[in-house]
C-alpha positions in Angstrom: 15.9 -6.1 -28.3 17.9 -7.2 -25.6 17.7 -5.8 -21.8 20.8 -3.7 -22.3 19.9 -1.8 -25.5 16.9 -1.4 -23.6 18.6 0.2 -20.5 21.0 1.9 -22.6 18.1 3.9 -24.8 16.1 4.7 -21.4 19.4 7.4 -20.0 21.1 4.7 -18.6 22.3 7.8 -15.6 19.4 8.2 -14.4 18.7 4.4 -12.8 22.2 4.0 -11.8 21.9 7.4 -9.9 18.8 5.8 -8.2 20.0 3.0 -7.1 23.3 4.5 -5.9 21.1 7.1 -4.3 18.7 4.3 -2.4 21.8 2.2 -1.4 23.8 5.2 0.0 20.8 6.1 2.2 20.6 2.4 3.2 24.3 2.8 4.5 23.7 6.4 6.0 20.2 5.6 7.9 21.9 2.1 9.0 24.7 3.6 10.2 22.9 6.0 12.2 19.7 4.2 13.3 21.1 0.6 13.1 21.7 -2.1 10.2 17.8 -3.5 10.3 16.7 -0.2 9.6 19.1 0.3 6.5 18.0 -2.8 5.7 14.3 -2.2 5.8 15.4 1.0 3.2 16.8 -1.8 0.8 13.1 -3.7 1.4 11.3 -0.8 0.6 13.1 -0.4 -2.7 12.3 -3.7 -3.9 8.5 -3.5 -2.8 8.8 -0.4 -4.8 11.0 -2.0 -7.9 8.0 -5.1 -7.5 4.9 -2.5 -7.4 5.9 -1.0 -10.5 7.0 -3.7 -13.0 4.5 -5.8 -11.7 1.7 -2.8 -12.0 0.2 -4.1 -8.8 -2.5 -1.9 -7.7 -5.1 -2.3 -5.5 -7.5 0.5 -6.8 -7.7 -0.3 -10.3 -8.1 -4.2 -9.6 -11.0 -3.2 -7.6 -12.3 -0.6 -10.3 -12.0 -2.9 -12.9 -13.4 -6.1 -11.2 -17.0 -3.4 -9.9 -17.1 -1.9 -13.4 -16.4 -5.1 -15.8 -16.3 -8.0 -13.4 -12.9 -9.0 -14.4 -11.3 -10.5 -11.2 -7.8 -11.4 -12.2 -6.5 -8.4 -10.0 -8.6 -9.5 -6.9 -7.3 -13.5 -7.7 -3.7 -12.1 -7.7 -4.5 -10.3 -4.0 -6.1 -13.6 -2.6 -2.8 -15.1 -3.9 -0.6 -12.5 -1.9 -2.8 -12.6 0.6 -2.8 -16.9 1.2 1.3 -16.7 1.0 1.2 -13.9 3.8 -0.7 -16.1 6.1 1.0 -19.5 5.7 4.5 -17.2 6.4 3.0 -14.7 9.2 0.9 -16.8 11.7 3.5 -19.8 12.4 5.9 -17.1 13.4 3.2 -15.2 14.8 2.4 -17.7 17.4 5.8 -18.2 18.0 6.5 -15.1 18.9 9.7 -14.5 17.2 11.3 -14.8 13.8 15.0 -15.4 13.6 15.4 -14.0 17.0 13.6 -11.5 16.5 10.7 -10.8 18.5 7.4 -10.4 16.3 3.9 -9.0 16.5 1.3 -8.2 14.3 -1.4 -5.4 13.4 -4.2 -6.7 15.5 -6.7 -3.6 15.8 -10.3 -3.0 17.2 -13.3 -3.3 15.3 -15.8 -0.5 15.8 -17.3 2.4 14.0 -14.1 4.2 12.9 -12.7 1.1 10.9 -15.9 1.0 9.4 -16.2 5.2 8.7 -12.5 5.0 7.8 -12.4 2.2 5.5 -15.2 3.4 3.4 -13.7 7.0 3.2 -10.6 5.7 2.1 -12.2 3.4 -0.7 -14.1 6.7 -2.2 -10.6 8.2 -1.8 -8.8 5.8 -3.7 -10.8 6.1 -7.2 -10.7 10.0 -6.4 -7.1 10.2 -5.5 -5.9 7.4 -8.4 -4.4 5.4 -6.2 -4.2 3.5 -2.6 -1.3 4.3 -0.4 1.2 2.2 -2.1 0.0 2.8 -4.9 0.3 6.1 -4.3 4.0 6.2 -3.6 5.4 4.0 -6.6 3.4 5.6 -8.8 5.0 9.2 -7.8 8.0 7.6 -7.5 8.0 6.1 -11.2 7.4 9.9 -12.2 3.6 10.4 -12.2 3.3 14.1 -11.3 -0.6 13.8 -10.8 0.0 11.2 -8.1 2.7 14.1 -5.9 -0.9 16.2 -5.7 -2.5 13.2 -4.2 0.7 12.6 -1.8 0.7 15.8 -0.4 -2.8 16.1 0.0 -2.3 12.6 1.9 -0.2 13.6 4.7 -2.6 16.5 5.0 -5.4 14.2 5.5 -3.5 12.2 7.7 -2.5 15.0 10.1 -6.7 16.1 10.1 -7.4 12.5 11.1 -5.1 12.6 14.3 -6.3 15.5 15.0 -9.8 13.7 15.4 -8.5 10.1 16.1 -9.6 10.2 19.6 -13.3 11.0 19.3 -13.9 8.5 16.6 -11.7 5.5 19.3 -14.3 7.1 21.8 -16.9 5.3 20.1 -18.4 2.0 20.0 -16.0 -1.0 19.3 -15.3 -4.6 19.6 -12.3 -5.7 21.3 -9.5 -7.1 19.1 -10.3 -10.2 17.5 -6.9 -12.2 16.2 -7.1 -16.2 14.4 -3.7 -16.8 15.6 -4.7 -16.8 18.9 -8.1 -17.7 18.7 -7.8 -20.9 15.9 -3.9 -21.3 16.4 -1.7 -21.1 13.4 -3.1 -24.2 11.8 -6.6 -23.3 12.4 -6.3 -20.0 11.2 -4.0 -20.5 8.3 -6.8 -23.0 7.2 -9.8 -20.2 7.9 -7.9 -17.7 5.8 -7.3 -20.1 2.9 -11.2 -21.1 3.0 -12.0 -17.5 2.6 -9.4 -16.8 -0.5 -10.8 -19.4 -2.1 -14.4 -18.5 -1.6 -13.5 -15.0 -2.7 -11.6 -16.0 -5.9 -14.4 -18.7 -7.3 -16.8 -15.9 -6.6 -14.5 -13.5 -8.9 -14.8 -16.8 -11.1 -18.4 -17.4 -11.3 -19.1 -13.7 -12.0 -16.4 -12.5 -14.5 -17.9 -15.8 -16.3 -21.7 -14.9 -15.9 -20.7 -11.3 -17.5 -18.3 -12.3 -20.6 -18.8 -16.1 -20.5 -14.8 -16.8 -20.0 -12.3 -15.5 -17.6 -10.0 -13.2 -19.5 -6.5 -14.3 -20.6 -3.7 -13.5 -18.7 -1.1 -11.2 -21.2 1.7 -13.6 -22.8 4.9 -12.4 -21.0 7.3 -14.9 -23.3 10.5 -16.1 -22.2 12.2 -13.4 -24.9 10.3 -10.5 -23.2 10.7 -11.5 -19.6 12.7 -8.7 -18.4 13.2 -8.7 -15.0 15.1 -5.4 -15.5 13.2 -3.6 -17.3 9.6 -5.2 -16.8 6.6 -6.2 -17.4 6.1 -9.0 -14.6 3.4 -11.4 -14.4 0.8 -9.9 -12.1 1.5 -13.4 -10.3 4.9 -13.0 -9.7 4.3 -9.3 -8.0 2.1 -11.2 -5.7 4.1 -13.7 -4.8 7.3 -11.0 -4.1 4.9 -8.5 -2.2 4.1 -11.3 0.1 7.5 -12.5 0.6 9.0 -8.9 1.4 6.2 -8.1 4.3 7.4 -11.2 5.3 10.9 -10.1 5.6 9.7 -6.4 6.8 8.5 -8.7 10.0 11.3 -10.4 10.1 13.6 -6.9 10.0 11.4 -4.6 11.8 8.9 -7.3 13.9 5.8 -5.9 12.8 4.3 -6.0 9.2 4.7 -3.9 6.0 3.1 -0.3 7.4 2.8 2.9 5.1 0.5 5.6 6.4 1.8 6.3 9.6 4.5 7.8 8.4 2.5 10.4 6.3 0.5 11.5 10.3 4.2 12.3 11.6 5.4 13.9 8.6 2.4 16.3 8.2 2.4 16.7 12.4 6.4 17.4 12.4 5.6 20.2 9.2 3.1 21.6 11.3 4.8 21.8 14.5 8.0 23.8 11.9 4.7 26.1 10.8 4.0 26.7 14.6 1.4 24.8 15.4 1.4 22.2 18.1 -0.2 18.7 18.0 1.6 16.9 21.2 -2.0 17.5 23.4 -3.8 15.7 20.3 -4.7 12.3 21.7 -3.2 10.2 18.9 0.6 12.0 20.3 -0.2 10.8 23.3 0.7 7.4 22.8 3.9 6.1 24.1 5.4 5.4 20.5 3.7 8.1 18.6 4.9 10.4 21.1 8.5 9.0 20.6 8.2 9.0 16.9 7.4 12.9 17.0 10.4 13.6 19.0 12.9 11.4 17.7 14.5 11.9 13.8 12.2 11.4 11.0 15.0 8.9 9.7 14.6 7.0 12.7 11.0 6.2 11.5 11.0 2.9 9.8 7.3 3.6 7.9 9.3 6.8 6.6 12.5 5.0 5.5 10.5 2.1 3.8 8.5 4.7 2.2 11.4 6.6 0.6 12.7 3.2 -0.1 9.8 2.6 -1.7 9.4 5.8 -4.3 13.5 5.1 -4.7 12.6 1.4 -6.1 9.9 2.7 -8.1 12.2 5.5 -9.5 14.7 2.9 -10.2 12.3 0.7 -11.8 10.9 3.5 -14.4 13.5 4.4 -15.1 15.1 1.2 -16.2 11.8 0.8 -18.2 12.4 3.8 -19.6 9.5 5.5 -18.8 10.4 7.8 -16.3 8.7 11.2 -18.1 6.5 13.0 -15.8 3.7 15.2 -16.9 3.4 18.2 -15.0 0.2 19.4 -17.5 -2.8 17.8 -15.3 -6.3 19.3 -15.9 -7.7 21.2 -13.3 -10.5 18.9 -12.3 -8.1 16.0 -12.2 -6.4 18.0 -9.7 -9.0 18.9 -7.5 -9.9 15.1 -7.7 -6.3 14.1 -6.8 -6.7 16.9 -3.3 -10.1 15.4 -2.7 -9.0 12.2 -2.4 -5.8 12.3 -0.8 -7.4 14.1 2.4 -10.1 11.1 2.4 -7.4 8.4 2.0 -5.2 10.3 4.9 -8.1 10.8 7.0 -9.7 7.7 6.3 -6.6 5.2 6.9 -5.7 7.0 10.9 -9.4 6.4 11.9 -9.3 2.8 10.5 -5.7 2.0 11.9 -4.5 2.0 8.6 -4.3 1.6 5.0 -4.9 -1.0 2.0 -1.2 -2.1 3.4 -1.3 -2.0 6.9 -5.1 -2.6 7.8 -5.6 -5.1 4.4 -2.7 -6.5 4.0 -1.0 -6.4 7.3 -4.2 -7.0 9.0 -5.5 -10.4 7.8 -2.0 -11.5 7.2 -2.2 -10.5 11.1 -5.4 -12.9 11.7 -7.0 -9.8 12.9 -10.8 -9.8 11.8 -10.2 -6.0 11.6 -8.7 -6.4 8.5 -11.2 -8.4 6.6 -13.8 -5.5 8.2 -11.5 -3.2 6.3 -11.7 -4.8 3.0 -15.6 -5.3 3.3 -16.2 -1.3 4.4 -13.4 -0.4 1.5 -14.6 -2.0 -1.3 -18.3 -0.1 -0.3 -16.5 3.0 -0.8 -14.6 2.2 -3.8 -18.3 1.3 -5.5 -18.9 4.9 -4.4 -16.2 6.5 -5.7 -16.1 4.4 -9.0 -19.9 6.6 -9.6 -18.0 10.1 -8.4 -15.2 10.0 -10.9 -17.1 10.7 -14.4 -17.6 14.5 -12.3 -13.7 14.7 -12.6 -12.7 12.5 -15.3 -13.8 13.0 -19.1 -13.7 9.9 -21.4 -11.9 6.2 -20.7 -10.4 7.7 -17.5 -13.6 8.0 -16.0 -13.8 4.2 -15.7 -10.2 3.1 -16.4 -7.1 3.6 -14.6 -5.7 7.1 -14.4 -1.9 5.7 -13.5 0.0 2.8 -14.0 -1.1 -0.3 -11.3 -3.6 2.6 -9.6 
């Protein structure tokens, strides 16, 4: 069946309306805010069209690789992870990108990355998903996955609450490759250390089943780039090369969970409450953020970008149906681990995006801290969910790329 038929049995209305809806907020936020944020709006709707078709999750990849030992998920991040470096420490160094000046997410490493990380990993097996994750897969229509959003920004708005106790405690001062090994030196680390981590994926997916497993046969009749599936591959390869162009747009990296602290902060400030004497608002650009326009936010606008893509996306595929019949103890799963993957990500200066991602595509060791301290928790919550998950979705993915 060709991509058309395709589109045109999936309510052909419904991703047209999407996409006029994501590119008319491009042109309203631009217009008010300035082009590079429209354009970061158009960003986020690819990352989200990109997350979904290529079913690029974080949480599942690391469920599956702790439960079976299959590591073609974790290969695929070492892959987005090697592109992000050889892109983001020239310019890095440099200073500037197309004129535009540039820095990265260089952060602290102390007890709250640590605490933080962890939390979030047991958060992201609760919860179903990671903070992307989280938003294309609400955006592509899971309802389960809105439950888990909300319950987010909740978390996140606790964890400013609390953020400055937890920076009161013991930490090492920023560490960042680009400045410490040059771009060359650290381009050449971080490639050592992909490697290292995806022949280890090699040697024990082997040990378990005795061959790595196949990669599914997307044929050159089925590749729709429309209406999906994409290679896992070819997710990686675009994820890397739009956080490359979110630094390029915005001068800083691909970010998602700040956005969730000032929504939550600016809803509770409308219930009556008052967070500007909390120590995380009393930062120069977190106290800006909270007085300015949400849509002045670029996290926020890339965000709605994002669920817009992923909208778009499902909707194409036609499978855009969400479920609104959820049991019970999948729900109090999905609140459980939204506030640990809100709280977790302020006290660890962010999420699988911004402190993963964004972080060792950075050079900052913080990041690769993260990913250690994470993947501890995800072991954890991988043993909590047969308490809130009956049969295969104890173990298995609850969502799409989760």
């Amino acid at each position: 069946m060709s991509d058309v038929a395709l589109i045109r049995r999936s309510r052909p209305t419904l991703p047209l309306l999407a996409a006029a809806g994501l590119l008319l907020g491009a042109l309203a936020v631009g217009s008010a805010f300035g082009a590079r944020i429209g354009a970061l709006m158009v960003v986020g709707g690819l990352l989200g069209m990109v997350l979904y078709h290529a079913a690029f999750g974080f949480t599942a990849a690391w469920r599956v690789f702790i439960t079976e030992r299959r590591g073609r998920g974790l290969r695929a991040q070492m892959v987005m992870l090697a592109i992000a470096v050889a892109l983001f420490f020239p310019a890095l160094s440099a200073g500037s990108l197309f004129g535009q000046s540039v820095s990265g997410f260089v952060a602290p490493i102390g007890v709250s990355v640590i605490v933080g990380a962890f939390l979030f990993g047991v958060g992201m097996q609760l919860g179903g998903g990671c903070a992307s994750g989280t938003l294309f897969t609400a955006g592509g229509g899971n309802a389960r996955m809105l439950i888990t959003l909300l319950f987010f920004v909740v978390g996140s708005v606790i964890g400013t609450a609390h953020f400055a106790w937890w920076q009161s405690l013991p930490a090492f001062q920023p560490v960042s490759l680009v400045k410490s090994a040059g771009a060359g030196g650290g381009i050449a680390i971080s490639l050592a250390l992909f490697a290292a981590i995806a022949a280890l994926t090699v040697v024990m997916e082997r040990r378990r089943h005795g061959q790595l497993e196949r990669t599914p046969r997307i044929d050159a009749g089925n590749r729709r780039w429309l209406t999906g599936p994409w290679p896992l591959l070819a997710g990686a390869v675009g994820l890397a090369l739009l956080n490359f162009a979110t630094l390029s747009l915005a001068g800083r990296p691909w970010g998602v969970t700040s956005a969730f602290a000032l929504w939550g902060a600016k809803g509770f400030e409308l219930l009556g409450g008052d967070v500007g004497q909390w120590g995380y608002w009393q930062a120069p650009w977190n106290a800006r953020a909270l007085e300015a326009s949400v849509w002045g936010d670029i996290t926020t606008v890339m965000n709605v970008g994002i669920m817009a893509g992923a909208l778009v996306a499902a909707s194409l595929a036609g499978k855009f149906a969400p479920n609104f019949r959820i049991p019970l103890r999948s729900v109090l799963a999905a609140v459980i681990g939204g506030i640990l993957l809100g709280y977790g990500a302020r006290l660890a200066f962010g999420c699988n995006i911004g402190a993963y991602f964004g972080g060792i595509a950075s050079g900052s060791l913080h990041g690769w801290v993260w990913l250690v301290a994470a993947f501890a928790g995800n072991m954890l919550g991988v043993k909590l969910r047969p308490f809130f998950f009956t049969g295969p979705a104890a173990r298995v993915a609850t969502a799409k790329g989760c």
